[in-house]
N, C-alpha and C positions, 0 to 999 in steps of 0.2 A: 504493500500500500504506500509504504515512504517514499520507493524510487517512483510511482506513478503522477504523487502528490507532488514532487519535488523538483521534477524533470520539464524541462523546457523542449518541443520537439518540434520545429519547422523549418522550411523550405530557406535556405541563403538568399534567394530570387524565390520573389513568393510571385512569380509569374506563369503559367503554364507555359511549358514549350518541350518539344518532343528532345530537342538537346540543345545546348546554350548558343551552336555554332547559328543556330536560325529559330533563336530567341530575336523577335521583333525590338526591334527599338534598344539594342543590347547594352549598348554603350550608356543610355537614359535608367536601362532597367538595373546594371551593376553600379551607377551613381547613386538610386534610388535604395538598392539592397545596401549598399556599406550605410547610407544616411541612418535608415531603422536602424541597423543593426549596432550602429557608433553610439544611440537612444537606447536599446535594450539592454548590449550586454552591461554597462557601469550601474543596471538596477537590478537585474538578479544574480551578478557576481560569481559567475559560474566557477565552479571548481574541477570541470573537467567537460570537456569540451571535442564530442566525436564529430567528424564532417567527413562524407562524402563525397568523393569525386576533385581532382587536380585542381582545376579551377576555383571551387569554391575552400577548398585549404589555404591556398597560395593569397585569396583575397581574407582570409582567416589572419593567418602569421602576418599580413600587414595590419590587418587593423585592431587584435588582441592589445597588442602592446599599448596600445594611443586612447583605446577606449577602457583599458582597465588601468590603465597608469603601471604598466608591468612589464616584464618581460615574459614571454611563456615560459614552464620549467623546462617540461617535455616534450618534445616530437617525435611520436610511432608511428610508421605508416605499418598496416595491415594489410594483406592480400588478399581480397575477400573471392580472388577467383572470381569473379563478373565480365 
Protein backbone atom coordinates (compact mmCIF):
# COMPACT_ATOMS: atom_id res chain seq x y z
CA UNK A 1 0.00 0.00 0.00
CA UNK A 2 3.06 2.47 0.98
CA UNK A 3 4.84 2.10 -2.44
CA UNK A 4 1.25 2.73 -4.36
CA UNK A 5 0.40 5.60 -1.90
CA UNK A 6 3.83 7.19 -2.36
CA UNK A 7 4.83 6.79 -5.93
CA UNK A 8 4.62 9.37 -8.45
CA UNK A 9 4.08 7.47 -12.18
CA UNK A 10 3.93 9.56 -15.43
CA UNK A 11 4.78 10.03 -18.81
CA UNK A 12 8.21 12.72 -19.22
CA UNK A 13 6.04 14.01 -22.45
CA UNK A 14 2.69 13.63 -21.29
CA UNK A 15 1.93 13.94 -25.17
CA UNK A 16 0.67 10.80 -27.18
CA UNK A 17 2.86 9.81 -29.92
CA UNK A 18 3.60 6.56 -31.33
CA UNK A 19 7.70 7.60 -30.79
CA UNK A 20 9.27 10.86 -29.82
CA UNK A 21 11.03 10.92 -33.46
CA UNK A 22 7.30 12.06 -34.90
CA UNK A 23 6.18 13.49 -31.74
CA UNK A 24 4.31 16.67 -33.26
CA UNK A 25 5.54 19.83 -32.20
CA UNK A 26 8.72 18.10 -30.57
CA UNK A 27 11.00 20.77 -29.85
CA UNK A 28 7.53 22.91 -28.10
CA UNK A 29 6.54 19.41 -26.47
CA UNK A 30 10.34 18.77 -24.73
CA UNK A 31 10.39 22.67 -23.76
CA UNK A 32 6.97 22.16 -22.21
CA UNK A 33 7.85 18.47 -20.48
CA UNK A 34 11.22 20.00 -18.70
CA UNK A 35 9.00 23.22 -17.79
CA UNK A 36 6.33 20.64 -15.56
CA UNK A 37 8.69 18.61 -14.62
CA UNK A 38 11.44 21.72 -13.22
CA UNK A 39 7.44 22.42 -11.16
CA UNK A 40 7.10 18.94 -9.92
CA UNK A 41 10.01 17.39 -9.02
CA UNK A 42 11.50 20.22 -6.06
CA UNK A 43 7.73 19.27 -4.47
CA UNK A 44 7.71 15.77 -4.08
CA UNK A 45 11.42 15.32 -3.77
CA UNK A 46 11.84 12.07 -5.05
CA UNK A 47 14.26 9.70 -3.63
CA UNK A 48 14.75 7.51 -6.59
CA UNK A 49 13.93 8.19 -9.73
CA UNK A 50 13.24 5.14 -12.76
CA UNK A 51 12.97 6.42 -16.47
CA UNK A 52 12.51 4.81 -19.45
CA UNK A 53 13.91 5.13 -22.68
CA UNK A 54 17.45 7.36 -23.87
CA UNK A 55 15.88 10.27 -24.56
CA UNK A 56 13.89 10.80 -21.63
CA UNK A 57 17.06 9.85 -19.06
CA UNK A 58 19.43 12.10 -20.98
CA UNK A 59 16.79 15.05 -20.41
CA UNK A 60 16.49 13.43 -16.64
CA UNK A 61 20.40 13.93 -15.75
CA UNK A 62 20.03 17.56 -17.09
CA UNK A 63 17.46 18.63 -15.34
CA UNK A 64 17.68 16.44 -11.67
CA UNK A 65 20.51 18.56 -10.76
CA UNK A 66 18.98 22.32 -11.24
CA UNK A 67 15.58 21.38 -10.17
CA UNK A 68 16.56 19.49 -6.80
CA UNK A 69 19.41 21.79 -6.08
CA UNK A 70 21.72 18.40 -6.33
CA UNK A 71 23.68 16.28 -7.96
CA UNK A 72 22.22 12.77 -8.79
CA UNK A 73 24.05 9.92 -6.51
CA UNK A 74 23.59 7.17 -8.94
CA UNK A 75 23.22 6.16 -12.59
CA UNK A 76 22.17 2.24 -13.46
CA UNK A 77 21.18 1.65 -16.62
CA UNK A 78 19.08 -1.64 -16.89
CA UNK A 79 18.41 -3.88 -19.96
CA UNK A 80 15.14 -4.48 -19.92
CA UNK A 81 15.52 -6.53 -23.29
CA UNK A 82 12.67 -4.28 -25.31
Amino acid sequence: DELITCSLVANFIPFRSPSISELPRRAESLRFANGLWARVLPRVEPSLVICLGRDTESALLRLLPVALATEHRQVQALDTGW
